[in-house]
PLY file of the C-alpha trace (Angstrom):
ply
format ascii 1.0
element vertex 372
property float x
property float y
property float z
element edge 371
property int vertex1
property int vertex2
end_header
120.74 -57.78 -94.85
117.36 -57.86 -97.04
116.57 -61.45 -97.79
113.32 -63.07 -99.51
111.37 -65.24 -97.07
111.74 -68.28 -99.28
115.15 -68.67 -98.80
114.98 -67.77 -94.70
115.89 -71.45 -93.09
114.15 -70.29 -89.94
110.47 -70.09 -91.13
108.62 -73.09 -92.11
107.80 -73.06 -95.69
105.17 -74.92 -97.36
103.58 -74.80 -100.81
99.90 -73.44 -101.32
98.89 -76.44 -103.00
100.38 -78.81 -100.14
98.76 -75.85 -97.58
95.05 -76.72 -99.42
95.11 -80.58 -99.31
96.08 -79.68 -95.36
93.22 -77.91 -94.98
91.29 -80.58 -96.90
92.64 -83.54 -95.01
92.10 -81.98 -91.54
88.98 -79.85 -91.89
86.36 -81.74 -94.27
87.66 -84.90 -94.73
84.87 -87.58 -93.20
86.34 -90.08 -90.26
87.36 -93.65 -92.14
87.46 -96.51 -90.21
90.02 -98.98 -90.40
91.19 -102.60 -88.96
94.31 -102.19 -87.59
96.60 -105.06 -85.82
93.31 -107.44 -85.00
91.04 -104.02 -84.05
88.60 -101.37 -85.26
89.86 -98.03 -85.40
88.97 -94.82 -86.62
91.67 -92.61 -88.41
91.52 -88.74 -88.35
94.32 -86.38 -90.13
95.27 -84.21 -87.41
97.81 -80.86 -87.62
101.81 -82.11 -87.70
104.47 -79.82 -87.35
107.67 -80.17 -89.93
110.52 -82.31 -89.44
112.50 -82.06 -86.43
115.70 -83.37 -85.58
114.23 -84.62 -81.80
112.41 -87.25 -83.87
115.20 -88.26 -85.98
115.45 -91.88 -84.36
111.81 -93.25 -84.50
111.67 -95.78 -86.91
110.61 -95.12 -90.66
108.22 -97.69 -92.29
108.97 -97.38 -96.34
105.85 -98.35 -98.44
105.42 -97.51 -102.34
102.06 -96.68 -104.20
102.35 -98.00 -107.69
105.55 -94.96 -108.78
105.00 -93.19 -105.56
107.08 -93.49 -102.38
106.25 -92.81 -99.18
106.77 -93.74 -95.71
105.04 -94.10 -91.96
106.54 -93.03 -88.87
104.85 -93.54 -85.64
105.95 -92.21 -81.92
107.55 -95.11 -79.42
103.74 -96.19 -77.60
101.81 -96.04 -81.12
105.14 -98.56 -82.65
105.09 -100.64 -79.64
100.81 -101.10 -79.60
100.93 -102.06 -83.46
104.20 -104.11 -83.42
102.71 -106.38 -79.56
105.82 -105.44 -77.97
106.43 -104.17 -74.19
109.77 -103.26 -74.52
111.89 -100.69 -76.86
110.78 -101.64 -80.77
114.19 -100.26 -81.79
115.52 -103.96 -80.15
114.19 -106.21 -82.38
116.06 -107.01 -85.53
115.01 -104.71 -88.43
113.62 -107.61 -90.63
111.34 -109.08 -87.99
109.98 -105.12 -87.09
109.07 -104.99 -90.85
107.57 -108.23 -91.27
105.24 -107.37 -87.83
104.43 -103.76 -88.48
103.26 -105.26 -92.62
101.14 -107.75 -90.43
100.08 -105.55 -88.49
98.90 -102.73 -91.48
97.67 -105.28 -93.84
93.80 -104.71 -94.25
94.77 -101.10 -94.75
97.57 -101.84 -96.74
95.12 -104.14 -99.03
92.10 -101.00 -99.57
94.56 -98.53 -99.98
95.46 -100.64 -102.97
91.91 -100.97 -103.97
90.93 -97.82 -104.01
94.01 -96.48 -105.59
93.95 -99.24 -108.23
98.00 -99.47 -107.71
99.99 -101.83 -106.10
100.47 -100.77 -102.42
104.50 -102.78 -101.39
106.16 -102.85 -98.27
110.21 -101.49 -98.75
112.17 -102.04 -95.51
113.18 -99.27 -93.44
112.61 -95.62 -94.75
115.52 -93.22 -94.01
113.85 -91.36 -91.28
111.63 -88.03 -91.36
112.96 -86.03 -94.32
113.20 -83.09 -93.68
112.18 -81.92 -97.90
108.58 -83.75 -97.41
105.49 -82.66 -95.97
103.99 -84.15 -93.38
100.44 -85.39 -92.61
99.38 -86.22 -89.09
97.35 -89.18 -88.64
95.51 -90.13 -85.32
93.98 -93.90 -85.42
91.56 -94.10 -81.99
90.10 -97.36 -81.07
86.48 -98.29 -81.58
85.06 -99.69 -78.10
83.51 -103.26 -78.57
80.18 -102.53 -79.98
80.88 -99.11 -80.73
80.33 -97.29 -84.10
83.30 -95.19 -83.98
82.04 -92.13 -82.75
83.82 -89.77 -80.54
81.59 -90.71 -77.85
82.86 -94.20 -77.54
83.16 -96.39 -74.59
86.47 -97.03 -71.97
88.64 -98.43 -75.05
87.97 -95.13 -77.26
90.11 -93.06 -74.70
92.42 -95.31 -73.52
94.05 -96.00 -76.92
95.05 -93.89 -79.34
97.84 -94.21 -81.77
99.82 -91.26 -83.37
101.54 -91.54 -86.99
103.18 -89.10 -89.59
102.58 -89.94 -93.50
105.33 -88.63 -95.59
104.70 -88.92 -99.83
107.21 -88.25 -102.30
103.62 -86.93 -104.15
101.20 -85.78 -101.32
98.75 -84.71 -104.43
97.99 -88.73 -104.66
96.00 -88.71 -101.38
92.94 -85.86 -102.86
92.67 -88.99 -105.37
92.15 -91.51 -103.32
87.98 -92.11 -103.37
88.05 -93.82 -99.35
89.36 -90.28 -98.41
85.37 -89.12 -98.48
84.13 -85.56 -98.00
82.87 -85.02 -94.67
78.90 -83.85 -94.59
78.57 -79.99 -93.97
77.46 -79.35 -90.63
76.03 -76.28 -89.18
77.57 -73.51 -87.88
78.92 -72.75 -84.44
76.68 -70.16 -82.92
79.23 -67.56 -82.21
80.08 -67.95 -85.90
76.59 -68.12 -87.08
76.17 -64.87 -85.41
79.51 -62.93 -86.85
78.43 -59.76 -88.95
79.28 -59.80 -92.64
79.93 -55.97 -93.92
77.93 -55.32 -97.21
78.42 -52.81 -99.55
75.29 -51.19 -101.76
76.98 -49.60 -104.56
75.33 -47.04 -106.59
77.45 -46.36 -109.32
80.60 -44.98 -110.74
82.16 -41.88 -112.68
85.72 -41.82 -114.68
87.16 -38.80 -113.59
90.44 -37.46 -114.51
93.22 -37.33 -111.14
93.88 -33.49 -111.93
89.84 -32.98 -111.68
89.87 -34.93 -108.65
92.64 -33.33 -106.95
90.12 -30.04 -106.90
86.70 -31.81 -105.48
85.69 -30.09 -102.06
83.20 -29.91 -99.60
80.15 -28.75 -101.42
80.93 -29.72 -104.81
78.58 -32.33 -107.15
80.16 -34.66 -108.50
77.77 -36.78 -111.08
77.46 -40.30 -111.26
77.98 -41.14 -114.47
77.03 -44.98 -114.73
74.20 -45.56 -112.72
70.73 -47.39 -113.60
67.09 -47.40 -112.28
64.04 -49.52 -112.77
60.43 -48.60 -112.70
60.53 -46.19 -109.75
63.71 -48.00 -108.00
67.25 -47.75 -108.21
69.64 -50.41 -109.24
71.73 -51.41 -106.83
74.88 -54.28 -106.49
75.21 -55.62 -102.92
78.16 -56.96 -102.40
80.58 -58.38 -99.82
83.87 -57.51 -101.11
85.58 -57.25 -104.51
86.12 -61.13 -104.30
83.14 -61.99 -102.05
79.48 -62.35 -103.46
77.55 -60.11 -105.07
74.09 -59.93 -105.85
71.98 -57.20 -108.15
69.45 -55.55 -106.18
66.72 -52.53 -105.93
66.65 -49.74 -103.42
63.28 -48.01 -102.96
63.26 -45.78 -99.20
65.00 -47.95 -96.49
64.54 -51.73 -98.85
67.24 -53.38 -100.56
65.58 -56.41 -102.54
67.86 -58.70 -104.07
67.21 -59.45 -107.53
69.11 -62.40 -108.51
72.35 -63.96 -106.79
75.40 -63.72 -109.07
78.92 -65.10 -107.81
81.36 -62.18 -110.02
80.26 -58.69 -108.61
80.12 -56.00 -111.55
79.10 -52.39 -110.91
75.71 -51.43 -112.30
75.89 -49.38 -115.66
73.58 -47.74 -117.86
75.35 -48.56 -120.69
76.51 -51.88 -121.02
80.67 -51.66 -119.63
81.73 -49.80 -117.18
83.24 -46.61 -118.45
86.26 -47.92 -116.55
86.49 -50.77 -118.99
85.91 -48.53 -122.33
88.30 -46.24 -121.30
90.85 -48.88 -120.87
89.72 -50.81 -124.07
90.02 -47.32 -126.00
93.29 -46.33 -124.75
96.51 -47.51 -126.78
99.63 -49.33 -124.45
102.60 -47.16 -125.55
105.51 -48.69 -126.85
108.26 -49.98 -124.28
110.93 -47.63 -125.51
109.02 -44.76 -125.10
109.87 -42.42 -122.73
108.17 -42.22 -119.49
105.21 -40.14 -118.92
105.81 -36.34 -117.67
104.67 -36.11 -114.16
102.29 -33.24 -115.41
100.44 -35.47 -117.82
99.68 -37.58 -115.45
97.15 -35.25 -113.92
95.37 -36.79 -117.13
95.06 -40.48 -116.15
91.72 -41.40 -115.64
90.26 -43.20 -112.45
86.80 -44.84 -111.42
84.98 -43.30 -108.61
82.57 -45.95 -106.76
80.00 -44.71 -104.91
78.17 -46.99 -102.57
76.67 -46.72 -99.29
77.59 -48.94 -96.04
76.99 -49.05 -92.73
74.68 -52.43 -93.77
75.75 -55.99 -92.15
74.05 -59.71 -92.16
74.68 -62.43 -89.77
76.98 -65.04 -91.62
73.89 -67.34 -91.23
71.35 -65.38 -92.90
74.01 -64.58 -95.63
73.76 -68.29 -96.75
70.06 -67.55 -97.49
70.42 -65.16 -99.24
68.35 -65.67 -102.71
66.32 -63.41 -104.93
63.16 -61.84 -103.22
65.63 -61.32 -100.11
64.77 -58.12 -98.32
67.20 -56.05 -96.03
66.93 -52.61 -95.07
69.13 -49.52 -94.54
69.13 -47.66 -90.93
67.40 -44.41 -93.39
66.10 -44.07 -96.81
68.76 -44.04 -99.35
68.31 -40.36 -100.36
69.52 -39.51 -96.53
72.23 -42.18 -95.94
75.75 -40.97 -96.27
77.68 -42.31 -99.45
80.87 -43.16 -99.66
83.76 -41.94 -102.63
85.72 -44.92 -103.29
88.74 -45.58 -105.76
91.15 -48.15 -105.58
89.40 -49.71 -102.65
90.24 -46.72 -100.53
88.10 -44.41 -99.22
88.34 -40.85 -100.19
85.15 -38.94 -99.27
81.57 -39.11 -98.39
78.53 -37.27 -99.46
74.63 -37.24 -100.01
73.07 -38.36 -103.13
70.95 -35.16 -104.66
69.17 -35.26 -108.14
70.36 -32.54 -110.46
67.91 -32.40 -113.29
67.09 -35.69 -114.64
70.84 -36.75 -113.46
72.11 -38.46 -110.33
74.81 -36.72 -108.27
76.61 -36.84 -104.73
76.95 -33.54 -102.80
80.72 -34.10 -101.32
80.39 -33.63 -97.54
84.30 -34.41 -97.36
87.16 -35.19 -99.59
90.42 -36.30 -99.48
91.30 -33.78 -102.12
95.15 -33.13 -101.00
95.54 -37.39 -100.80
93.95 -38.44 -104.21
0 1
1 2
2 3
3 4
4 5
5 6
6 7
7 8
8 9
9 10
10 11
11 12
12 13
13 14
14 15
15 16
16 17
17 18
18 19
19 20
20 21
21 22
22 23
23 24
24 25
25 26
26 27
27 28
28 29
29 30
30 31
31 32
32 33
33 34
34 35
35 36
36 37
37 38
38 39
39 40
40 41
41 42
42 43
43 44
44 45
45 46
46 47
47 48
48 49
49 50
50 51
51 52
52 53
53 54
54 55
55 56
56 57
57 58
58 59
59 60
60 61
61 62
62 63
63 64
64 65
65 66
66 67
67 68
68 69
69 70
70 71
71 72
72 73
73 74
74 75
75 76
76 77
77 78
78 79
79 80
80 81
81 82
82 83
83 84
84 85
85 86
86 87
87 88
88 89
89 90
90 91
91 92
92 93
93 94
94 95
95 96
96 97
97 98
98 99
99 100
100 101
101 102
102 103
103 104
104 105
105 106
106 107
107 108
108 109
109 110
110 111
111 112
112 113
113 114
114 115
115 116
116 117
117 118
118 119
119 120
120 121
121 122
122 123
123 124
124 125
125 126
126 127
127 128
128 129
129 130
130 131
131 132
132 133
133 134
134 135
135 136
136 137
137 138
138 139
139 140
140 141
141 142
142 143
143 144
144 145
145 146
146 147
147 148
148 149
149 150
150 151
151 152
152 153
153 154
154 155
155 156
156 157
157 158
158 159
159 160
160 161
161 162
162 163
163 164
164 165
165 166
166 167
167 168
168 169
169 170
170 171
171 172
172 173
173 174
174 175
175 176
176 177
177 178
178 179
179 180
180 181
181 182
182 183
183 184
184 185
185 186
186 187
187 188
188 189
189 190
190 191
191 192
192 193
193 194
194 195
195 196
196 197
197 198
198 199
199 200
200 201
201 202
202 203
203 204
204 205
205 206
206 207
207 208
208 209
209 210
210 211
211 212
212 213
213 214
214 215
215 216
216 217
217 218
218 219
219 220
220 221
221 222
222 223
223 224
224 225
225 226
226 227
227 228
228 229
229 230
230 231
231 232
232 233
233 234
234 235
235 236
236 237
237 238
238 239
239 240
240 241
241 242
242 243
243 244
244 245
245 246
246 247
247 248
248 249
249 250
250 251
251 252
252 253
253 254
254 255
255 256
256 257
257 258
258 259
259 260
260 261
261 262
262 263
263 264
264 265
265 266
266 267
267 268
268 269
269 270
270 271
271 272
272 273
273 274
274 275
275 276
276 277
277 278
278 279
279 280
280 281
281 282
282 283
283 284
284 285
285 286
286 287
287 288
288 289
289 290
290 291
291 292
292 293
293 294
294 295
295 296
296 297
297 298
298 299
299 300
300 301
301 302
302 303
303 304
304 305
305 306
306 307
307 308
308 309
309 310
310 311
311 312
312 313
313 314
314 315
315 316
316 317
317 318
318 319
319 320
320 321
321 322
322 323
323 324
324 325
325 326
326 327
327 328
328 329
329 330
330 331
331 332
332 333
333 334
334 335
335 336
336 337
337 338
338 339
339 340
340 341
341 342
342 343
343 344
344 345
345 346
346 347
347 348
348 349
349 350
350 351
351 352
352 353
353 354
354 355
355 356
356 357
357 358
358 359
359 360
360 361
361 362
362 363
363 364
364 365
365 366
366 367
367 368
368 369
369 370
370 371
């Protein structure tokens, strides 16, 4: 049986936008610090797996945000710390658990409703983790007398931490709230500092119909058609990916100078578009009625060869300064490095570049000519 993973109840499912504000919350959201129950604290967002029914008796603290409801949920030692009870919360009456846990919460209560500019109201008990919600992991550790909430706090810093689980009806709210700061860039970890970014120098491209292509072999020229030069160097687009950055460049020998740093890659032309682009701007959509296309026509369809060259990397740091004037070189001149025969992202072939007459071409070395 063939199912869609949406509807698979075993895997964890969770919205892309809900995923991003995760990734928000836990990776570049700046420590806040809060008073909590008569003490500093500072609160982190920290990874929380779903719902689970092993956590279906801790006690649920209901709260709404001007229209939005939510609720907190914190494990047995975190609920016992904040309530200033030794023995099992789930013993005292349910009204005098509320009324503590509100005392307890109220300075954070009171500048959540500041800085949200809606009223922030306590609502009794909350039904329990459901299991439809998201959930956001919250870790409050205490500041050490004197301290200034940094990780490297005194005895009172690791001795107490408390553990919570925020559940909104509208998770979006929190990316709005302004004491939910950006946390300040900081540099990179050397082993990822040091990871090698693959960059692509491409050359060109050439429209080319699939029946031509299927016929390319070893030996054969096939000419770029789009391809640019200035003064006596050839223009160039570096880039790291067809998503990834891009930046317009020269080649002269072994040097690849960058030009200027653009963030939408687009392959260098001597006319203006792509021939890709006029060929699809020229060509009419047929009607939906009309009969499919004979297989034997489409040896007719046009495709875009890319040529570019590889075997080029940067260090993930010295990507980041990468700016106009920036100078990298190839392992040999240009003329002698192998280029590759792209289409579709795939790879098909590889060659040399050779001039033929006051053209540019690529002598095919090898070619995927059965595959194309």
């Amino acid at each position: 049986m063939i199912r869609e993973l949406d509807a698979a109840p075993e895997l964890p499912h969770v919205e892309a936008d809900i995923a991003a504000l995760s990734n928000r919350l836990l990776c570049r959201t700046a420590p806040l610090r809060l008073r909590v129950a008569g003490a500093d604290w500072v609160l982190r967002f920290e990874p929380r797996p779903g719902p689970s029914s092993s956590s279906a008796h801790v006690n649920a603290y209901a709260f709404t945000l001007g229209e939005t409801r939510g609720q907190l949920l914190f494990d047995v030692p975190s609920e016992r710390r904040l309530l200033g009870v030794d023995g099992a919360a789930e013993t005292l009456p349910a009204l005098l658990r509320q009324a503590l846990m509100a005392d307890a919460l109220a300075q954070v209560a009171e500048a959540v409703a500041a800085a949200s500019r809606q009223p922030f109201a306590w609502q009794g008990n909350g039904a329990g983790q459901r299991s439809g919600a998201p959930c956001f992991g919250l870790t409050l550790r205490r500041i050490a007398d004197g301290g200034d909430g940094g990780d490297g706090g005194g005895p009172a810093t690791d001795r107490e931490t408390l553990h919570a689980t925020l559940q909104l009806d509208e998770p979006e709210r929190l990316a709005t709230l302004p004491v939910l700061q950006r946390a300040p860039d900081a540099g990179l970890p050397p082993w990822l500092a040091q990871l090698r970014v693959p960059l692509a120098v491409r050359i060109g491209t050439t429209a080319i119909a699939v029946g031509e292509m299927r016929d390319i072999r070893p030996g054969d020229i096939v000419g770029i058609e789009q391809w640019q030069t200035h003064g006596g160097a050839l223009a160039v687009h570096c880039t790291t990916g067809a998503a990834g950055l891009g930046w317009p460049a020269l080649a002269e020998g072994r040097r690849i100078t960058i030009q200027r740093p653009t963030g939408a890659p687009t392959a260098p032309s001597a006319h203006g578009d792509s021939m890709e682009d006029r060929n699809n701007g020229q060509r009419e959509l047929p009607h939906p009625d009309a009969a499919p296309a004979a297989l034997d026509r489409l040896e007719e369809l046009e495709v875009s060869l890319r040529f570019e060259v590889g075997d080029v990397s940067l260090a993930l740091a010295d990507l980041r300064e990468v700016r106009p004037g920036y100078v990298f070189e190839l392992p040999q001149p240009l003329k002698q490095s192998e280029v590759r025969i792209v289409a579709g992202g795939r790879i098909l072939g590889t060659g040399t570049l050779i001039a033929v007459g006051n053209r540019l071409g690529v002598r095919v070395s090898s070619f995927a000519a059965g595959d194309a």
